[in-house]
C-alpha positions in Angstrom: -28.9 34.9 -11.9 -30.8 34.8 -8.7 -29.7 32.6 -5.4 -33.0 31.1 -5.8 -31.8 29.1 -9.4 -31.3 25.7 -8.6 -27.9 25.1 -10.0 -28.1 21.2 -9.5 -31.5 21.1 -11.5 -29.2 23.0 -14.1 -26.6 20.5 -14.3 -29.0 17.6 -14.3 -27.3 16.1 -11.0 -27.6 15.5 -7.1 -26.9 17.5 -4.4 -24.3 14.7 -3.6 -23.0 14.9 -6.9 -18.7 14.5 -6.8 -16.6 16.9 -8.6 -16.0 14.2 -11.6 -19.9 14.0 -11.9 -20.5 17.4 -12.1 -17.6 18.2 -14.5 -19.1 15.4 -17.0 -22.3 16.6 -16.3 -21.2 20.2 -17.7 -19.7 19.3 -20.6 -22.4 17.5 -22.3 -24.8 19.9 -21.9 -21.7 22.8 -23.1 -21.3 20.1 -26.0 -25.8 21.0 -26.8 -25.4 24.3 -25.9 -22.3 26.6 -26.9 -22.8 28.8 -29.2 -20.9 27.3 -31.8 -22.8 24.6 -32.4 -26.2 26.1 -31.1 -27.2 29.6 -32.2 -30.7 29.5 -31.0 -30.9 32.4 -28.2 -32.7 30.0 -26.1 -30.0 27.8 -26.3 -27.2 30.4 -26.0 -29.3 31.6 -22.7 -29.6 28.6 -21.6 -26.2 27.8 -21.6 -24.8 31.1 -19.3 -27.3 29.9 -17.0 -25.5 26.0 -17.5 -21.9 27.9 -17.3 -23.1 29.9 -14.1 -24.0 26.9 -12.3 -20.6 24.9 -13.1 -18.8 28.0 -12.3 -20.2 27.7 -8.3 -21.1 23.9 -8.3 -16.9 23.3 -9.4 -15.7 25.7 -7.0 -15.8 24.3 -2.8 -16.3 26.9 -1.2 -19.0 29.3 -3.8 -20.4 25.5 -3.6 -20.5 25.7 -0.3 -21.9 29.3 0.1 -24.6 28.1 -2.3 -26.0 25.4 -0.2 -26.1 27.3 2.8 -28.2 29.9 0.9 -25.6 32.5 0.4 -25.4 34.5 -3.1 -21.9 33.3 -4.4 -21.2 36.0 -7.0 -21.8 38.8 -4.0 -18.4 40.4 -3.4 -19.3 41.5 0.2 -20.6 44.1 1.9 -24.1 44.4 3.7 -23.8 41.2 5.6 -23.1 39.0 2.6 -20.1 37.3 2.5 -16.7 39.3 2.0 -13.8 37.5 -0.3 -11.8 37.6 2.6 -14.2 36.2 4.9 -13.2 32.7 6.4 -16.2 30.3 6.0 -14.8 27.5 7.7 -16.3 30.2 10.8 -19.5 29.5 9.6 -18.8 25.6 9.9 -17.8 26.2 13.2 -20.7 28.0 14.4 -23.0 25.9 13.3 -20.8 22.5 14.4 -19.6 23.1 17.5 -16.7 25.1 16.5 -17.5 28.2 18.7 -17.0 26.0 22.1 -14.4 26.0 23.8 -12.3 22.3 23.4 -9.7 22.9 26.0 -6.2 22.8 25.2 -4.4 20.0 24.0 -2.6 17.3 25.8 1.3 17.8 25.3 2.1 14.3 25.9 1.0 12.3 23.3 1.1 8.6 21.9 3.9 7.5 19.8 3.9 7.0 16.4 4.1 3.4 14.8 7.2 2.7 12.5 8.0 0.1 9.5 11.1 -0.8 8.7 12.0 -3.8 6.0 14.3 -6.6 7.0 15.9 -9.0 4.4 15.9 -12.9 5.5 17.5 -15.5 3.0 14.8 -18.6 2.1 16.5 -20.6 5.5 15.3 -18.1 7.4 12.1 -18.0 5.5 11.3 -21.8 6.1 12.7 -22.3 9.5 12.7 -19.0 11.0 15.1 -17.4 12.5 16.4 -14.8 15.6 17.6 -11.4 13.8 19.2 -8.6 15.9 18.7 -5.4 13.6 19.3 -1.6 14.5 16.7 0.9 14.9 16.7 4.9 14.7 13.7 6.1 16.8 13.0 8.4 19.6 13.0 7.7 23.8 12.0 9.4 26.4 15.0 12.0 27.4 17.0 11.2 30.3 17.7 14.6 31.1 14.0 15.7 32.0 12.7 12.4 31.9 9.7 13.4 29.3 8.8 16.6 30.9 10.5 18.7 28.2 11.9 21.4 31.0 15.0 22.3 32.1 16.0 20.7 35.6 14.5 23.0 38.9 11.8 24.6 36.2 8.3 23.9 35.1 5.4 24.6 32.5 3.7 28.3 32.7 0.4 29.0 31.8 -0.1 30.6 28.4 -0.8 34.4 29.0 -2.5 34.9 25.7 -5.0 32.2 25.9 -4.6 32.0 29.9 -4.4 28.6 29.6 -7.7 28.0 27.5 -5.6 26.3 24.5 -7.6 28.5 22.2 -8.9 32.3 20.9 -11.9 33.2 20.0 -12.8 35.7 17.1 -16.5 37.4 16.7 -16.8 38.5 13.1 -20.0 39.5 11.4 -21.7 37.5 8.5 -25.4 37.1 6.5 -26.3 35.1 10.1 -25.6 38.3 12.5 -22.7 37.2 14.9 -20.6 34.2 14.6 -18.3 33.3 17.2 -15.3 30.8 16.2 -12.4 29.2 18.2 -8.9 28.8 17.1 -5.9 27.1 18.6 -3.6 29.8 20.1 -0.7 30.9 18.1 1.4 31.7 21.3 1.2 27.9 22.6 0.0 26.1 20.3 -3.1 25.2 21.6 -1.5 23.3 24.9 -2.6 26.0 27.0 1.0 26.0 28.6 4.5 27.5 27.4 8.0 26.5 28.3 10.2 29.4 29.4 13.0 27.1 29.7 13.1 24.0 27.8 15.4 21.0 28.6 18.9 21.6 26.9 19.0 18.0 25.4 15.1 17.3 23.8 14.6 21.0 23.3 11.2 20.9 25.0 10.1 17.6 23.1 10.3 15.3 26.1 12.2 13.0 23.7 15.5 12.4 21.7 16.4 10.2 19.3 18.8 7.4 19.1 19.7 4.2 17.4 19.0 1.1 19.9 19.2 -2.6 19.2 16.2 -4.7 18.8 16.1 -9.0 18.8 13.5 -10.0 16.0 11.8 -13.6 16.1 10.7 -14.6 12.2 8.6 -17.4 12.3 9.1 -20.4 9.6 7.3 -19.7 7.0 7.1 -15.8 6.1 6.9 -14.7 2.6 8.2 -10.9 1.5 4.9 -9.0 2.8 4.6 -10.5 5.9 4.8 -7.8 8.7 5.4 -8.8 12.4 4.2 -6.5 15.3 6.9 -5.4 17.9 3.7 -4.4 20.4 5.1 -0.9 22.1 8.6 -0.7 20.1 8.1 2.3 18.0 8.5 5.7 18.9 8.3 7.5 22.3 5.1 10.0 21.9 5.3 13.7 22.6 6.1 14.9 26.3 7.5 11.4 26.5 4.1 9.7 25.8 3.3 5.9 25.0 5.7 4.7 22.3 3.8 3.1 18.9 4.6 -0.1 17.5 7.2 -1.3 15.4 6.6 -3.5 12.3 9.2 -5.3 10.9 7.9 -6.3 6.9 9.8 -9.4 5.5 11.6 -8.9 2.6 12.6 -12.8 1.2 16.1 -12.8 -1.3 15.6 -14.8 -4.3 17.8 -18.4 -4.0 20.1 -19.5 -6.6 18.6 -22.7 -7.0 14.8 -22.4 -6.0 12.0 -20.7 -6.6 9.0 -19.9 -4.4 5.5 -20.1 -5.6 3.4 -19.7 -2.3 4.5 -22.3 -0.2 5.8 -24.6 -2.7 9.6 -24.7 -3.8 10.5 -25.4 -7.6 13.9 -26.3 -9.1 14.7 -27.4 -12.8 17.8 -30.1 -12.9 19.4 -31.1 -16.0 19.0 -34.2 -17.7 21.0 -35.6 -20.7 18.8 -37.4 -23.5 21.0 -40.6 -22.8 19.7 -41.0 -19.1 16.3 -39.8 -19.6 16.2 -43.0 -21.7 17.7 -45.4 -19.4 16.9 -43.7 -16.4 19.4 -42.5 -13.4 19.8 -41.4 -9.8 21.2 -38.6 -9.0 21.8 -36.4 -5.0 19.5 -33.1 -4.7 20.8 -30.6 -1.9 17.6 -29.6 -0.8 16.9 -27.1 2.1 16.7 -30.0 4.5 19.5 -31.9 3.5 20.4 -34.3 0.2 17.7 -36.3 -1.4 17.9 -38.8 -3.4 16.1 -38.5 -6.7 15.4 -41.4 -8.7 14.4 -40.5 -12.6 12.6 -43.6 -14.8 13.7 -45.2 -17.5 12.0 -43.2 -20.4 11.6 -39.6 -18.7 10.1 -37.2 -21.3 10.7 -33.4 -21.8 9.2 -31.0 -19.1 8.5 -34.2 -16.5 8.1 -33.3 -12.5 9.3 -35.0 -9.7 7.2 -34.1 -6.5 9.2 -34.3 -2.8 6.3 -34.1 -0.6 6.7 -32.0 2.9 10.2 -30.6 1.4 8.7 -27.3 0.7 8.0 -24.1 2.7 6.0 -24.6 6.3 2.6 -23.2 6.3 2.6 -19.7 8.5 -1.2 -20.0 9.2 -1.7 -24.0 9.2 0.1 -27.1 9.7 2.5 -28.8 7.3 4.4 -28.1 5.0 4.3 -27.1 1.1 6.2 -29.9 -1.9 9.5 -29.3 -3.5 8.8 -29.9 -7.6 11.9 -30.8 -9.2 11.6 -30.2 -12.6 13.3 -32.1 -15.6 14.8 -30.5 -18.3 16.2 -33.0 -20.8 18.8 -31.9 -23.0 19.5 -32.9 -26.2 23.2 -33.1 -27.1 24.2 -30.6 -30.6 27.6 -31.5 -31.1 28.7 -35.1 -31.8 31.7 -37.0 -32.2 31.4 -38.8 -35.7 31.6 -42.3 -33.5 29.0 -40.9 -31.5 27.0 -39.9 -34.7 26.9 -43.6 -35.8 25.6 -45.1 -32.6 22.7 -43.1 -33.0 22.3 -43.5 -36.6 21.9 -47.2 -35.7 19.7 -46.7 -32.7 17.4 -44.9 -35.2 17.5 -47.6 -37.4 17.0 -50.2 -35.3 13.8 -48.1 -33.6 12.4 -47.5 -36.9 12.9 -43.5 -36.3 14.8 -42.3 -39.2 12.8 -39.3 -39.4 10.1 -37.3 -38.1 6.2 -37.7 -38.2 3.0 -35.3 -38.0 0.9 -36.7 -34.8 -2.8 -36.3 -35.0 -4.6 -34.7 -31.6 -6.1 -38.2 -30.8 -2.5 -39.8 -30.7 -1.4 -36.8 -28.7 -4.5 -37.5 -26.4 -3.3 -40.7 -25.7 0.1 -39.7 -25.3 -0.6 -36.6 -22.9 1.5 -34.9 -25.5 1.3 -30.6 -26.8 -2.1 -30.9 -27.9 -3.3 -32.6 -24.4 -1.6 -30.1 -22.3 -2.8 -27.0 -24.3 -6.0 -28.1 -24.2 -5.3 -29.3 -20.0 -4.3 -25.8 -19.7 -7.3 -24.1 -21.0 -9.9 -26.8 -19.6 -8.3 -26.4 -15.9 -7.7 -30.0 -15.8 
């Protein structure tokens, strides 16, 4: 096939096409097309041409040989491209690669760090002071960043003579191309250490385990990450340390459960006082409360403590504290307990069970009227 074919036309795509599009693109047209399905010549043609182009249009680099109007199934030789010929040069050439870019700095910004701390649900609604233990690096003592051994200094790098880089000329279809690279002997800092501090090895830093204080405002959820500005690691060369995030992880309670900023907490009710109603002393987060349940409580009621819940980390306030009534129904009797509710039934009228139509459960805000709640939003 001939440089000239446009392999895009081929494949029915863009010359932005993605990888994905121009595999998809392939295979319904190899689906038309191969041989086994298609025996027309034109087709069987027709579909080397289709199996060329997806050949070069799938592979980077023939892809990007192609679109800079090189032949991609040329081996090498005559000022084509060679197999072993680097085209990321070309790149260069063309992008700026070929000037020089002066060698690197060696001391260098930190890098930020994350580390997870643990906090109970106290510490999660009030907030709290946490001292907690970090490994990171600081600048070394010994050479105070400078990464040389005491009485010595830096030399300049006699391969690139301090340039940071080498250049390479190597010949392609454009005539001459001239590329940089960062020099192998330094590293591309255009300086070499002949004799490196003893204790950081030429790094400028060390690492060791230091203690940090952490304030954790009322109201953090697991997620929340707080910023310890200039508390991560020293750079390179003893550079400007990162920052340290500290992401909140909260422990589940034994007794409630968070849903945002709302608290939730079930509390067990026998039948007997759900009927006559009670009292009874919640330990809450802030202290005891007394709850007060009414005289004919039903199944799957909720008491609400307003302001009892979880502060608000972006607002004002605080979120409820839903108590949540299970009513339990006693399954073992004694036989004198058996016949005090045989004559409550009887005296009620409730010797035995009855269907409910949806208009009574309406009425009653029963199954029926919180299914139907449930799927309405109401």
């Amino acid at each position: 096939m001939s440089v000239a074919t446009d392999y895009y036309a081929l494949l029915g795509v863009t010359r932005e096409a993605g990888p994905d599009e121009i595999k998809r693109a392939y295979r319904r047209l190899a689906r038309e097309l191969h041989p086994d399905v298609n025996s027309d010549p034109v087709a069987v043609d027709r579909f080397k041409e289709v199996t060329a182009a997806y050949e070069v249009l799938s592979d980077p680099e023939k892809r990007q040989m192609y679109d800079l109007g090189g032949d991609p199934f040329h081996a090498g030789g005559g000022g084509g491209f060679g197999a072993s010929f680097d085209f990321g040069d070309i790149m260069d050439a063309f992008f700026g690669g070929g000037q020089s870019r002066g060698p690197r700095p060696r001391v260098r910004r930190g890098q930020d760090a994350l580390i997870r701390l643990q906090v109970d649900l106290a510490e999660a609604i009030f907030g709290a002071e946490r001292e907690i233990q970090v490994d990171t690096a600081v600048v070394c003592t010994a050479c105070e960043g400078a990464g040389t051994a005491p009485d010595t200094q830096v030399a300049t790098c006699p391969m690139c003579k301090g340039r940071g880089e080498i250049q390479n000329v190597q010949r392609s279809f454009l005539g001459q191309v001239m590329t940089s690279r960062p020099c192998p002997q330094c590293q591309g800092f255009g300086t070499t250490i002949p004799h490196p501090c003893v204790e950081c090895s030429g790094e400028g830093r060390v690492r060791t385990r230091t203690s940090l204080t952490v304030s954790i405002p009322p109201g953090v959820d697991t997620g929340t990450r707080i910023q310890l500005a200039g508390r991560g690691e020293v750079g390179p060369g003893g550079g400007e340390p990162g920052d340290l995030f500290v992401e909140i992880v909260q422990m589940p309670h034994p007794v409630f459960e968070r849903r945002g900023d709302d608290l939730h907490c079930v509390v067990e009710v026998p039948m007997t006082s759900a009927a006559l109603g009670t009292s009874m002393v919640l330990e809450t987060v802030d202290g005891e409360e007394q709850v007060h349940i009414a005289a004919g409580t039903q199944p799957q009621a909720v008491i609400t403590l307003r302001g009892r819940g979880v502060p608000r980390l972006r607002g004002s306030g605080r979120g409820d504290l839903h108590v949540h009534l299970d009513v339990r129904t006693p399954t073992r009797l004694t036989a004198r307990q058996e016949e005090l509710l045989r004559e409550l039934a009887t005296d009620r009228g409730e010797e035995g069970a009855q269907l409910r139509t949806q208009e009574q459960s309406e009425e009653s805000g029963g199954f029926f009227s919180r299914l139907r709640g449930a799927f309405s939003g109401r």
